[in-house]
Residue frames as a rotation matrix with the C-alpha (Angstrom) as fourth column:
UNK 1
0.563 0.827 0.000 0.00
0.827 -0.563 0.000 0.00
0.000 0.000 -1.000 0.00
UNK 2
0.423 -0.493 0.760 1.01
0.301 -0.715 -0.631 3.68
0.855 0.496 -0.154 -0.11
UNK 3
0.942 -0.180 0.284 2.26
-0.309 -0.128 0.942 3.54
-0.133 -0.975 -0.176 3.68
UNK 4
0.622 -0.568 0.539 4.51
0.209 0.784 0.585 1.06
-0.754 -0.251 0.607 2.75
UNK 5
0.682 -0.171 0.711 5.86
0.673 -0.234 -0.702 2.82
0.286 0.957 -0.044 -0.53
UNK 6
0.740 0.024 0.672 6.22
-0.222 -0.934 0.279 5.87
0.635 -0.356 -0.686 1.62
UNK 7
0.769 -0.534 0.353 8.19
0.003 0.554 0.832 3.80
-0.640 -0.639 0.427 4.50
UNK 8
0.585 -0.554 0.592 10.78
0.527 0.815 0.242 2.66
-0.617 0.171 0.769 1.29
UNK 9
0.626 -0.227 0.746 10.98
0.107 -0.923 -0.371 6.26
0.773 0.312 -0.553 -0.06
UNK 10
0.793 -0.183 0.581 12.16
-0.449 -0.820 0.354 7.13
0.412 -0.542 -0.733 3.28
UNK 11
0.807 -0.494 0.323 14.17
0.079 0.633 0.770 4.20
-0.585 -0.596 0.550 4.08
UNK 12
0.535 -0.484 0.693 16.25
0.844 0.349 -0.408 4.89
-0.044 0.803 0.595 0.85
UNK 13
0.482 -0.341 0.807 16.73
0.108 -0.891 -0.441 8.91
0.870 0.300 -0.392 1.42
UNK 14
0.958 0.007 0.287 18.02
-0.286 -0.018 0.958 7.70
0.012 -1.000 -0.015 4.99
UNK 15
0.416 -0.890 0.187 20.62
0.779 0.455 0.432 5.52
-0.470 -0.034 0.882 3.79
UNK 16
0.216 -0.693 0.688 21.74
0.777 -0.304 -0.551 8.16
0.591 0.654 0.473 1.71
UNK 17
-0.251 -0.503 0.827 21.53
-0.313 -0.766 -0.561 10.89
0.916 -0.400 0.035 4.57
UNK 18
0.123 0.487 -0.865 21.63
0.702 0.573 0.423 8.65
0.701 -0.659 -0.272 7.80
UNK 19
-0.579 -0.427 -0.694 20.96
0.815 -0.324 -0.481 10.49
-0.019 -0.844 0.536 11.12
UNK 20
-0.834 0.229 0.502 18.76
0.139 -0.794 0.592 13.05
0.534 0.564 0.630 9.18
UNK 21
-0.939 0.257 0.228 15.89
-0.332 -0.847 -0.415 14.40
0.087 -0.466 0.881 11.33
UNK 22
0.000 0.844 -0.537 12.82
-0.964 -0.142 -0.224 15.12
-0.265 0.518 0.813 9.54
UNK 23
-0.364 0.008 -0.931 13.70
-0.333 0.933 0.138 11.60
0.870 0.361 -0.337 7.63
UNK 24
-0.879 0.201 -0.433 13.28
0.449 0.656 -0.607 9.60
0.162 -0.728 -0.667 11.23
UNK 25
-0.825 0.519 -0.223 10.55
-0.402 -0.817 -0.414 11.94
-0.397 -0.251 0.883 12.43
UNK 26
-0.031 0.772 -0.634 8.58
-0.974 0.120 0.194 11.07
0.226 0.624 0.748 9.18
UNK 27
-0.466 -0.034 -0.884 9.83
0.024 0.998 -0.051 6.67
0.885 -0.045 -0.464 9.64
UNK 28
-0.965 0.155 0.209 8.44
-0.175 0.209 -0.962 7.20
-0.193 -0.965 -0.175 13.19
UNK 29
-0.367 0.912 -0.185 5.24
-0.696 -0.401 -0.595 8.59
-0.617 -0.089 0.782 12.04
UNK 30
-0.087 -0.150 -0.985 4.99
-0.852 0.523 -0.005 5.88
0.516 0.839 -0.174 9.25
UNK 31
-0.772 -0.304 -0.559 5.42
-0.059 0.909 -0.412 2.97
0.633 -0.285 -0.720 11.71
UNK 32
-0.965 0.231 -0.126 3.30
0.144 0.066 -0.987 3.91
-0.220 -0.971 -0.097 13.76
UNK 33
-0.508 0.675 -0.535 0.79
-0.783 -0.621 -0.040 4.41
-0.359 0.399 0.844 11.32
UNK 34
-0.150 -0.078 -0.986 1.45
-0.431 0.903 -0.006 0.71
0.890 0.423 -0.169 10.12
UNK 35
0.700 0.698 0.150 1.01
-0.576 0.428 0.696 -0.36
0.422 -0.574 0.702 13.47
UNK 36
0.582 -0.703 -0.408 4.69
0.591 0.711 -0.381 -1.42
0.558 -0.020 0.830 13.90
UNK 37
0.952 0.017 0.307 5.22
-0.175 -0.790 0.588 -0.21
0.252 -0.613 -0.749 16.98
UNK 38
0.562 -0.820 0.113 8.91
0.549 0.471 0.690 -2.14
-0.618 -0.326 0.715 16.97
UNK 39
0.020 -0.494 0.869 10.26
0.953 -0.255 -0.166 -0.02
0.304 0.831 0.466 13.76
UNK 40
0.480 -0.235 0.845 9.05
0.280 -0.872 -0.402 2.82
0.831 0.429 -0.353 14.70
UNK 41
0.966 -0.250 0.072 10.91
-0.178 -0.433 0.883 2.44
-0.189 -0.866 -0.463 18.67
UNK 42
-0.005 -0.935 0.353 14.25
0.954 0.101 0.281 1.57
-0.299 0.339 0.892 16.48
UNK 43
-0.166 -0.312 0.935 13.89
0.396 -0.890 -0.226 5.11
0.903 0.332 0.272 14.54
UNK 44
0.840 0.492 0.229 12.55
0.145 -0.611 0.779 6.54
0.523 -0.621 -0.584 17.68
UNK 45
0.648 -0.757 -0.084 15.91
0.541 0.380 0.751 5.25
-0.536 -0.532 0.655 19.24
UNK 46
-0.474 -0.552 0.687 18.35
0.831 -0.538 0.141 6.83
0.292 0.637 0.713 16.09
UNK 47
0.232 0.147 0.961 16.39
0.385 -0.922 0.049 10.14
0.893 0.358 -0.271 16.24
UNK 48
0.968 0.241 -0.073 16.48
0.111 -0.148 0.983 10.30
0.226 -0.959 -0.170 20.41
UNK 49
0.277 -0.928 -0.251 20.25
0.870 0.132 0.475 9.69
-0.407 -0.350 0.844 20.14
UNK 50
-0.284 0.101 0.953 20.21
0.948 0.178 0.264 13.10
-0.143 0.979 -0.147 18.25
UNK 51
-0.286 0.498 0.819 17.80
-0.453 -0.823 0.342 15.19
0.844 -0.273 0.461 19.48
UNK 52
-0.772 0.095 -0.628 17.66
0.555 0.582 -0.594 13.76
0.309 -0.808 -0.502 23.22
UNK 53
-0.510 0.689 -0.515 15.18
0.824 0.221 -0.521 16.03
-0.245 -0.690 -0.681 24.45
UNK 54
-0.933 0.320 0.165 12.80
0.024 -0.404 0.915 17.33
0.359 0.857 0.369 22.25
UNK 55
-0.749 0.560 0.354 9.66
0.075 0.603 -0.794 17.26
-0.658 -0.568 -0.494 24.14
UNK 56
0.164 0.946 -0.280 7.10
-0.744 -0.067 -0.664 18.09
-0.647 0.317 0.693 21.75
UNK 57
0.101 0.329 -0.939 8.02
-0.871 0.486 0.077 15.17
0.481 0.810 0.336 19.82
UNK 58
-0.916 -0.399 0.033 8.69
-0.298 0.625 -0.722 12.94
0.267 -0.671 -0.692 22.93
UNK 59
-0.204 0.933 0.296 4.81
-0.369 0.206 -0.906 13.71
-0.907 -0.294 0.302 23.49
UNK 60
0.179 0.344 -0.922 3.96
-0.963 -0.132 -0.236 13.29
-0.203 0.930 0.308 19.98
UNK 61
-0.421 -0.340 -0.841 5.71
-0.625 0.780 -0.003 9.93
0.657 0.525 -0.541 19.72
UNK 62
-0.953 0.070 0.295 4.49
-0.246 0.389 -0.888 8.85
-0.177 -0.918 -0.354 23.16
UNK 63
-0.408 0.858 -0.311 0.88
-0.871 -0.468 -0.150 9.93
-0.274 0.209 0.939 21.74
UNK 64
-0.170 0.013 -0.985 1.38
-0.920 0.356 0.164 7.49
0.353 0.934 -0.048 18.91
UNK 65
-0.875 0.039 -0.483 2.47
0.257 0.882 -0.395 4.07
0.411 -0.469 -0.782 21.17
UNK 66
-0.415 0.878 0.239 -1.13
-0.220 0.159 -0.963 4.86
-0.883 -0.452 0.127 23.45
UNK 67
0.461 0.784 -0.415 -3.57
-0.865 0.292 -0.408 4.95
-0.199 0.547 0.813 20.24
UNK 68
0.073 0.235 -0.969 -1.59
-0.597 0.789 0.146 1.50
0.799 0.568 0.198 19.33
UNK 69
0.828 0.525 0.196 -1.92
-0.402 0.314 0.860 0.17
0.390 -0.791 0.471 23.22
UNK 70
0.157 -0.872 -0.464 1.68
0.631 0.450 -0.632 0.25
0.760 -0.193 0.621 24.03
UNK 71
0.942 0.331 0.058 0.64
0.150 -0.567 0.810 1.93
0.301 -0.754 -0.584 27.41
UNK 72
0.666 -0.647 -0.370 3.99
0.663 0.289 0.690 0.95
-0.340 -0.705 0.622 29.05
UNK 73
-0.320 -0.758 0.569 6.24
0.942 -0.318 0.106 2.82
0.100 0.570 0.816 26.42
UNK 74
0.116 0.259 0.959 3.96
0.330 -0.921 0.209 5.65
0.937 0.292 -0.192 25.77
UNK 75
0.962 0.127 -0.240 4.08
0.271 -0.382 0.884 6.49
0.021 -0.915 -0.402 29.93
UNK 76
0.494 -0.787 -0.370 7.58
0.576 -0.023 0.817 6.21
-0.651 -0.617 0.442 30.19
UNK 77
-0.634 -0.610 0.475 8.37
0.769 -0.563 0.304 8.50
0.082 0.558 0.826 26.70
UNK 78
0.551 0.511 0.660 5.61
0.296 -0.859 0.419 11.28
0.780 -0.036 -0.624 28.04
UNK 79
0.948 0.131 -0.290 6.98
0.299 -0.677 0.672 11.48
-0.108 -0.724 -0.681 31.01
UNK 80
-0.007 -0.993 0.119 10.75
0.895 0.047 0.443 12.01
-0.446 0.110 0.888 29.15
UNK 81
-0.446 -0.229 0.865 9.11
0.672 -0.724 0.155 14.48
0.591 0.650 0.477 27.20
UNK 82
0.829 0.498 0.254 7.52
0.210 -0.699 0.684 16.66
0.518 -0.514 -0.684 30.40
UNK 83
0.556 -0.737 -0.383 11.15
0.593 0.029 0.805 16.13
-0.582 -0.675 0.453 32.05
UNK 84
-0.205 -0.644 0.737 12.56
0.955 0.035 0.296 17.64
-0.216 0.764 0.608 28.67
UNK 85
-0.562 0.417 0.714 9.68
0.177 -0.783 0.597 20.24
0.808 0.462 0.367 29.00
UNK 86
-0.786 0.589 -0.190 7.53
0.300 0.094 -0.949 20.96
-0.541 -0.803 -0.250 32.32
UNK 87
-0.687 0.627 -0.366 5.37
-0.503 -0.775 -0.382 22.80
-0.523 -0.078 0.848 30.23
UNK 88
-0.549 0.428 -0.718 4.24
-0.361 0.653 0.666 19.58
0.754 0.625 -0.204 28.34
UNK 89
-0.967 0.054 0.250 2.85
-0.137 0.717 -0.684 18.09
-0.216 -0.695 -0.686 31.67
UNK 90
-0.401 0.843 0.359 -0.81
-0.271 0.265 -0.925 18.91
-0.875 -0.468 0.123 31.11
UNK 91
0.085 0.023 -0.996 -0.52
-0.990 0.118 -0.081 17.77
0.116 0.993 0.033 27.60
UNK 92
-0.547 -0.780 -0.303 0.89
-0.762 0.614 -0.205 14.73
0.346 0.119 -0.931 28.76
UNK 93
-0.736 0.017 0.677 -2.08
-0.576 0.509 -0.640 12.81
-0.356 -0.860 -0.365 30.17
C-alpha cells in the first residue's frame, strides 16, 4: 500500500543521509501508522540519540504508542518528554 511505498521512499533517502531528522521523524510517524510499533521504537531510538530532548516530539511519539496500546512505552516516553519540557505536563495525560 502507499504507507509502505512511503516507508521505502524514506528508508532509501536515509541511507543516503543517515541520522537526518525530519527523515526519522517522518519513519516514526509511518510505523506507527502501520502499526509497527517495533520499527518505529528503532527510529525513535536513532532520532532520540540526536535530538535527546525534544519534548514536543517525545509527546507526539508517546501519543502514537497509546492509540496502538503500548501503554507501558507511551508512559515512560511522556513522562521524558515533560522532564525535557515541564510545560508539556498537562498535555501529557
Amino acid at each position: 500500500g502507499l504507507l509502505d511505498e512511503a516507508r521505502e521512499v524514506y528508508h532509501r533517502r536515509l541511507e543516503k543521509r543517515p541520522g537526518d531528522l525530519p527523515i526519522l521523524r517522518r519513519l516514526i510517524d509511518l510505523a506507527l501508522a502501520r502499526g509497527s510499533p517495533a520499527e518505529a521504537h528503532h527510529h525513535y531510538e536513532a532520532l532520540t540519540a540526536r535530538a535527546p530532548c525534544d519534548g514536543s516530539l517525545l509527546l507526539r511519539i508517546g501519543m502514537g504508542y497509546h492509540r496502538l496500546g503500548d501503554r507501558e512505552t507511551a508512559r515512560a516516553i511522556r513522562e521524558r518528554a515533560v522532564a525535557c519540557d515541564p510545560r508539556l505536563k498537562r498535555l501529557a495525560h
